[in-house]
TORDO-112687 format. One line per field, with one value per residue (C-alpha): residue in one letter; x, y, z. Coordinates in pm, 1 decimal, decimal comma, padded with zeros to 6 digits. Layout:
REM residues N
r	c(A  ...)
east	c(X  ...)
north	c(Y  ...)
up	c(Z  ...)
REM end
This chain:
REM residues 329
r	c(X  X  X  X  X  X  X  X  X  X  X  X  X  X  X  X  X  X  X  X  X  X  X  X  X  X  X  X  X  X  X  X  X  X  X  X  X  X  X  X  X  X  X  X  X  X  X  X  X  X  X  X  X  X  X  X  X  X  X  X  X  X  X  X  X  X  X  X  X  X  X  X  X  X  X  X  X  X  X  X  X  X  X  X  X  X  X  X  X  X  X  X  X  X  X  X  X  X  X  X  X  X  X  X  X  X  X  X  X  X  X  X  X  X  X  X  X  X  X  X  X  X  X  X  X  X  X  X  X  X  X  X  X  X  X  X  X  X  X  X  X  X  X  X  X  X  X  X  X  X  X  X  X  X  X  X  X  X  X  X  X  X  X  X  X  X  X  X  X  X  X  X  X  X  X  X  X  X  X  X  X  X  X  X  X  X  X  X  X  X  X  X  X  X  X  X  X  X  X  X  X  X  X  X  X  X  X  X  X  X  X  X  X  X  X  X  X  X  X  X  X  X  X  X  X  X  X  X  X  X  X  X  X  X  X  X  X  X  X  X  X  X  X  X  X  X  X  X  X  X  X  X  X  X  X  X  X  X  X  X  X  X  X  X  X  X  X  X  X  X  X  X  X  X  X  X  X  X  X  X  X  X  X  X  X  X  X  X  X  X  X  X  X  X  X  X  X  X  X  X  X  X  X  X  X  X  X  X  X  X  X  X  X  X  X  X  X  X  X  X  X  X  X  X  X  X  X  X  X)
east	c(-06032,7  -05883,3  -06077,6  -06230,1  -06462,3  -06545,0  -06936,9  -07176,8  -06881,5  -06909,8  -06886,8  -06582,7  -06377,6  -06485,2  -06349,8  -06029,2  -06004,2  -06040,1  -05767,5  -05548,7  -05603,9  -05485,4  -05256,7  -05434,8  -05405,2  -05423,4  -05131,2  -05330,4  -05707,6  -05939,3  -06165,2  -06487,3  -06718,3  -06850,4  -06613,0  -06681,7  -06733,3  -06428,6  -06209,7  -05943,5  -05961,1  -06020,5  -05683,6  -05505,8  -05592,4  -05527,2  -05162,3  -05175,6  -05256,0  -04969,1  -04697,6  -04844,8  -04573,2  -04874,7  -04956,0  -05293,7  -05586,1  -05423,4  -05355,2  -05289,5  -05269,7  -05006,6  -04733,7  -04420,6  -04515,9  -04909,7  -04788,1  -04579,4  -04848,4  -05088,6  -04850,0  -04833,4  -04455,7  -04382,9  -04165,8  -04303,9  -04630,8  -04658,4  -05013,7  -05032,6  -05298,9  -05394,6  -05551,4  -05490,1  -05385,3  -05118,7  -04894,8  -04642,2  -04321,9  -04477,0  -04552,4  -04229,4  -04094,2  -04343,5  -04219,3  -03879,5  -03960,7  -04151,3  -03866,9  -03685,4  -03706,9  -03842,8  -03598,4  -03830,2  -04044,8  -04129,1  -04405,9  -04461,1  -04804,2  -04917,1  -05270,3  -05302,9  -05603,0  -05819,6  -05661,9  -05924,9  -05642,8  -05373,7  -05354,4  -05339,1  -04937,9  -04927,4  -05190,6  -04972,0  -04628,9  -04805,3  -04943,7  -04634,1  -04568,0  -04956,0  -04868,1  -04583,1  -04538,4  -04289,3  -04403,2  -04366,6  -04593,9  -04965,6  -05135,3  -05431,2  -05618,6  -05905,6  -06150,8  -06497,2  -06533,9  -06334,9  -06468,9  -06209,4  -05936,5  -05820,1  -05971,1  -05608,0  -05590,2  -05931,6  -05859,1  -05536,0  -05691,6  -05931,3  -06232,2  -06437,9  -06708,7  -06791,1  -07169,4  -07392,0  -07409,1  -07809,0  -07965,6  -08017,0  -07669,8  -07522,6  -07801,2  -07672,5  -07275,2  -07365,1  -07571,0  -07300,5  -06983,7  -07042,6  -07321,0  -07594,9  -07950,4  -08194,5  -08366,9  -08072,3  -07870,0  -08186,8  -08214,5  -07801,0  -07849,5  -08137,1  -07906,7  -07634,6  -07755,8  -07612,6  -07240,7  -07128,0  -06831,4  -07123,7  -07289,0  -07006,1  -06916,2  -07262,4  -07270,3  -06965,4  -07075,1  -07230,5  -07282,8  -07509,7  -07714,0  -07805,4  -07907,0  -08170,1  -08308,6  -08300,9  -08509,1  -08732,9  -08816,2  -08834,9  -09118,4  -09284,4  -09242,3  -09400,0  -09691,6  -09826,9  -09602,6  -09808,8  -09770,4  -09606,1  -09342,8  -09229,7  -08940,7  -08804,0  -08674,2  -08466,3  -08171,9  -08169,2  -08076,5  -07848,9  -07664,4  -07624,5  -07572,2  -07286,3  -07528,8  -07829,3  -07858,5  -07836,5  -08126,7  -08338,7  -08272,9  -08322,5  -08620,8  -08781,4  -08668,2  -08918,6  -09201,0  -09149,9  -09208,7  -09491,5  -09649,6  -09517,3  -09717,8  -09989,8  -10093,7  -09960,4  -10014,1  -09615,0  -09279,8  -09128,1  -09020,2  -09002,1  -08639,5  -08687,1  -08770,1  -08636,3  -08889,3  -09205,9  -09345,3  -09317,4  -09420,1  -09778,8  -09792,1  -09774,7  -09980,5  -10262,3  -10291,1  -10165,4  -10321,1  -10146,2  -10173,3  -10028,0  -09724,3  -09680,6  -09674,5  -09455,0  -09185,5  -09239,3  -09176,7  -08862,4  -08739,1  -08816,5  -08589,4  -08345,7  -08269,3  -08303,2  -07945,0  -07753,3  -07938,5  -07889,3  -08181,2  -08128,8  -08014,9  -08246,6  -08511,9  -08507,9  -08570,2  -08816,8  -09002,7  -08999,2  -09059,6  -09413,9  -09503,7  -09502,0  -09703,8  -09985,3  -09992,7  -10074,8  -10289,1  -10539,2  -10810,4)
north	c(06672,0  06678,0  06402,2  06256,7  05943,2  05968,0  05963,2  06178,2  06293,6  06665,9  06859,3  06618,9  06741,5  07067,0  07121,8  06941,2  07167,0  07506,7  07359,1  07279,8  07663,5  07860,2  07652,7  07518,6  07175,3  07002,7  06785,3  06501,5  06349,1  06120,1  06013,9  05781,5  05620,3  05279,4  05065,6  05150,1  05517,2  05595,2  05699,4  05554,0  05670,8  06019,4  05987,0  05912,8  06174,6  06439,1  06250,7  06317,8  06694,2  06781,4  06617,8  06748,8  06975,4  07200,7  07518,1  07466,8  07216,8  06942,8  06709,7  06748,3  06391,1  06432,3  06551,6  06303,1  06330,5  06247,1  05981,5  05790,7  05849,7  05617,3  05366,7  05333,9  05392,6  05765,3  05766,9  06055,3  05850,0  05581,3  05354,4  05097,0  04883,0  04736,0  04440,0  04259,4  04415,9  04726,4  04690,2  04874,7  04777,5  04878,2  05209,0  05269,3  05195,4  05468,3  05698,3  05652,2  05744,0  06051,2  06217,7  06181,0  06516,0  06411,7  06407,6  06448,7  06771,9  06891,9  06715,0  06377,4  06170,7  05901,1  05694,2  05445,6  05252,5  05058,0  05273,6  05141,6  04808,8  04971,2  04807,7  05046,1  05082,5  05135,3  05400,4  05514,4  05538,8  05789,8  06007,4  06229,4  06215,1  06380,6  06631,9  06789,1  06646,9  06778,0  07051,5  06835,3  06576,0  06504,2  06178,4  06074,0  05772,5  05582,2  05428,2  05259,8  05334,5  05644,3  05541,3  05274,5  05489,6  05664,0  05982,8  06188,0  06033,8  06165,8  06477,9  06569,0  06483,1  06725,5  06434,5  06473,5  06240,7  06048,7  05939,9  05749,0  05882,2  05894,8  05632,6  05830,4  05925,1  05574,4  05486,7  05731,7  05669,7  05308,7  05407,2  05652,5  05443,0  05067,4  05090,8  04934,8  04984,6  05164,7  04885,3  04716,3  05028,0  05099,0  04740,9  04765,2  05101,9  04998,4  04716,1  04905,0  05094,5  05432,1  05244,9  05298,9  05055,6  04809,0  04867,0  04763,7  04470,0  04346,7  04443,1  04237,4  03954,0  03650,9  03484,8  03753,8  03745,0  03375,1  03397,1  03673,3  03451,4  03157,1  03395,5  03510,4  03124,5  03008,5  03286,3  03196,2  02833,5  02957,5  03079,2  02737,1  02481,5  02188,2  02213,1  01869,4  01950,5  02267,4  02108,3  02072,5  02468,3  02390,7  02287,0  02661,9  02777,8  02504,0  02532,0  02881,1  02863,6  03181,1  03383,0  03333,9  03726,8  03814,5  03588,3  03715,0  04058,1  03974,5  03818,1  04148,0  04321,6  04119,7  04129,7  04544,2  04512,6  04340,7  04605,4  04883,0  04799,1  04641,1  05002,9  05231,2  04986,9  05189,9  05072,9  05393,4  05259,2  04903,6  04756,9  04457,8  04661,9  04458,8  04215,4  04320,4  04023,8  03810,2  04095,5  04127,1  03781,3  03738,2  04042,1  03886,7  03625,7  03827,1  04089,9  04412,3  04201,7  03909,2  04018,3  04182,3  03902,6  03718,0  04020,5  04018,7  03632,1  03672,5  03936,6  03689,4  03435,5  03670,6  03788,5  03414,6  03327,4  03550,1  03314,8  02952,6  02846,2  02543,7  02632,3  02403,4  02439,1  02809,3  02771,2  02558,4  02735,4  03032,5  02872,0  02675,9  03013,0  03158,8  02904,3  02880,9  03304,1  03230,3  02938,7  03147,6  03312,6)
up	c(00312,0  00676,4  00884,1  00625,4  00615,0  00995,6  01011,5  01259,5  01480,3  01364,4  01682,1  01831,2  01433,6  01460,2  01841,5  01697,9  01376,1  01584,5  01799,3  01508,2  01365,7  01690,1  01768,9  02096,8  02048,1  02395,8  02559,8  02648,0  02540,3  02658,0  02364,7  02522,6  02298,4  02206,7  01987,2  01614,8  01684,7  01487,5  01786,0  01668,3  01307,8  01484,3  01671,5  01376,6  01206,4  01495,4  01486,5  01131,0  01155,6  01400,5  01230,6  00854,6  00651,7  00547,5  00631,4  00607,8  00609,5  00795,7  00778,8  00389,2  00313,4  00068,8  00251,1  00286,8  00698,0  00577,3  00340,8  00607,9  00851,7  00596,5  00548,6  00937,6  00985,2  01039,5  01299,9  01539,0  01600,8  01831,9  01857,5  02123,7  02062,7  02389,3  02310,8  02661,0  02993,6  02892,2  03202,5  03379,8  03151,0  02830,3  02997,9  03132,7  02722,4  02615,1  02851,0  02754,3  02396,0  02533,1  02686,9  02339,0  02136,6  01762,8  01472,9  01230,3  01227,0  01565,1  01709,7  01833,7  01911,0  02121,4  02082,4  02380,2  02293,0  02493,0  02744,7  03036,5  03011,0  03139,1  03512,1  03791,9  03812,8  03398,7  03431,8  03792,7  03576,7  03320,8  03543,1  03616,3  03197,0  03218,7  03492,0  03328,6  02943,8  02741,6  02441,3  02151,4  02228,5  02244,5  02403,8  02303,0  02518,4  02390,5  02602,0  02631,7  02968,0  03130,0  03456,5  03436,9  03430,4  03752,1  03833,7  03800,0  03453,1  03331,4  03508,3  03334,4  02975,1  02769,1  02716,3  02382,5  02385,8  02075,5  02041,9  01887,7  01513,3  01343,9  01181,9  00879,3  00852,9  00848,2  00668,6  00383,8  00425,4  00339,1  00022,9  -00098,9  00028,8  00039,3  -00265,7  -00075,2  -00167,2  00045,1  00220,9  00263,4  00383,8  00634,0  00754,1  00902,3  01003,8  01222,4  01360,1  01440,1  01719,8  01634,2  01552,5  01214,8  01312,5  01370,8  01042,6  00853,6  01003,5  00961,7  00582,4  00564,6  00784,0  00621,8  00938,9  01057,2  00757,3  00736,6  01109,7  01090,8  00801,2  01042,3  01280,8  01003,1  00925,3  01302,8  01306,9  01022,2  01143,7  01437,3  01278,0  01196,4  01370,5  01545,4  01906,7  01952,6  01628,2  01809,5  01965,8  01648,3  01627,0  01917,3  01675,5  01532,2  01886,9  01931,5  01639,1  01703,1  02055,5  02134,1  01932,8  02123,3  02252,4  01928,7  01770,3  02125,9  01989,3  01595,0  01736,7  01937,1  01626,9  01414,7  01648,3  01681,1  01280,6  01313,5  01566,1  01382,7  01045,3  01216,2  01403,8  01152,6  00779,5  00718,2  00645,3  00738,1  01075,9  01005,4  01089,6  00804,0  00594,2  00297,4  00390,1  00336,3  00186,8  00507,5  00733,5  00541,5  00599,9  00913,9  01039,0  00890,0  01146,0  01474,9  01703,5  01854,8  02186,3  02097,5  01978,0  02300,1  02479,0  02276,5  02263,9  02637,2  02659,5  02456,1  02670,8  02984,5  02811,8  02738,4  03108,3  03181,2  02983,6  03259,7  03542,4  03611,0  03422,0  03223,5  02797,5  02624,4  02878,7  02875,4  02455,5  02465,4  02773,3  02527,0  02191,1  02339,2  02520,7  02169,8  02000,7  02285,3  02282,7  01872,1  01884,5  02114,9  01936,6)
REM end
């Protein structure tokens, strides 16, 4: 059960496992991925495995060591979270602990997440601690970006890269772990974009939910709106103003649907999926070009918000675009 409940990160574990086995287990690593990979979870359990009391698939999880570990308070691991900027200091206090033999068992671990915070004279003070570590202990960064860190950090660390993890696989960890239906399971698979992470905190996010149905009205809305009443979707955006990339986005994703089942008459690669209903309606009264356009004119508003142009002219630019691409014939 070693590693368990990490999803689509197979060939990171197994690199990890055959370490574990002979023994080869690296003094420092660099895991890089997109938040929501599971680095973190990864980390933990590497931690886990090199301070387990087994002598065999570790970590055990029932060991005292694995136990503690669980319960976040075994005493040879160390996580700094790294929420803001990790500076020098809090380094300098790691480093400290480093050069302290463990008292319990004979390994120690370090996770440094978010390790692309640590300022330049943090990431400076750990270098020589990565040059010439002491036996016992294993660091372990974590990091969005490992072109933030200096090149004589990445250098000194094995890197396993975690990527993005198959639709159908998240797709079938929330089925058989969350005890989500299919369409519902495909729908937050196809949002995640490969994040598992992402998928969950979607399932779990109310807010999320009630604004793709605010996007799946606006476009039905949109579908027979009177010109001069059009203004009156503005307050959607408004109201949901910080989201606004996202509704652009939950907006493509809708017009992709409707192209997708217009050219193929399939649901198979239809993101909204679970609503099938409103997709037959409203490919009935659009063409293949059309919706083009319009995912084109969203797109155009879209790369508008990082410009200067104007937030309720931008929306409404967009939103009468729309309607004139429909009302032609």
């Amino acid at each position: 059960m070693a590693f368990k409940g990490i999803v689509g990160q197979e060939k990171a574990i197994e690199s990890l496992k055959r370490a574990l086995e002979h023994d080869q287990v690296a003094h420092a690593y660099l895991f890089e991925g997109a938040e929501g990979l599971g680095k973190k979870a990864i980390a933990l359990e590497l931690a886990s495995a090199l301070v387990c009391n087994s002598n065999k698939d570790r970590p055990c999880g029932k060991c005292s060591s694995c136990v503690k570990v669980s319960s976040g308070n075994h005493p040879e691991i160390k996580v700094i979270e790294g929420k803001g900027t990790i500076k020098v200091d809090e380094i300098r206090e790691l480093i400290k602990d480093i050069q302290l033999k463990p008292y319990e068992g004979t390994r120690k671990a370090y996770i440094i997440c978010n390790a692309d915070k640590m300022n330049i004279q943090a990431q400076n003070a750990l270098l020589k601690t990565l040059e010439e570590p002491p036996l016992y202990v294993t660091l372990i960064l974590l990091t969005t970006k490992g072109n933030s860190l200096l090149p004589t950090i990445v250098s000194r660390c094995q890197t396993i890269k975690l990527n993005p993890v198959r639709l159908e696989d998240i797709r079938s960890y929330l089925i058989n772990s969350k005890n989500i239906d299919m369409e519902k399971a495909q729908m937050l698979a196809a949002f995640s974009g490969g994040i598992v992470g992402r998928a969950i905190e979607l399932l779990d996010n109310p807010d999320f939910h009630q604004r793709r149905e605010g996007v799946i009205k606006l476009c039905n809305n949109l579908m027979g709106t009177k010109l001069l009443s059009i203004l009156d979707q503005i307050s959607f955006f408004e109201e949901q103003r910080p989201y606004t990339e996202e509704i652009f986005d939950l907006m493509v994703s809708w017009y992709r649907d409707l192209m997708v089942y217009k050219e193929t008459g399939s649901m198979d690669l239809v993101i909204n999926v679970d609503k099938k209903e409103e997709i037959d309606f409203q490919v009935k009264g659009i063409d293949l070009g059309k919706v083009r356009d319009i995912i084109f004119i969203i797109e155009k508003a879209k790369n508008n918000l990082k410009s200067n142009v104007q937030f309720h002219l931008n929306i409404e630019v967009m939103l009468l675009n729309i309607q004139e691409v429909l009302s032609k014939w």
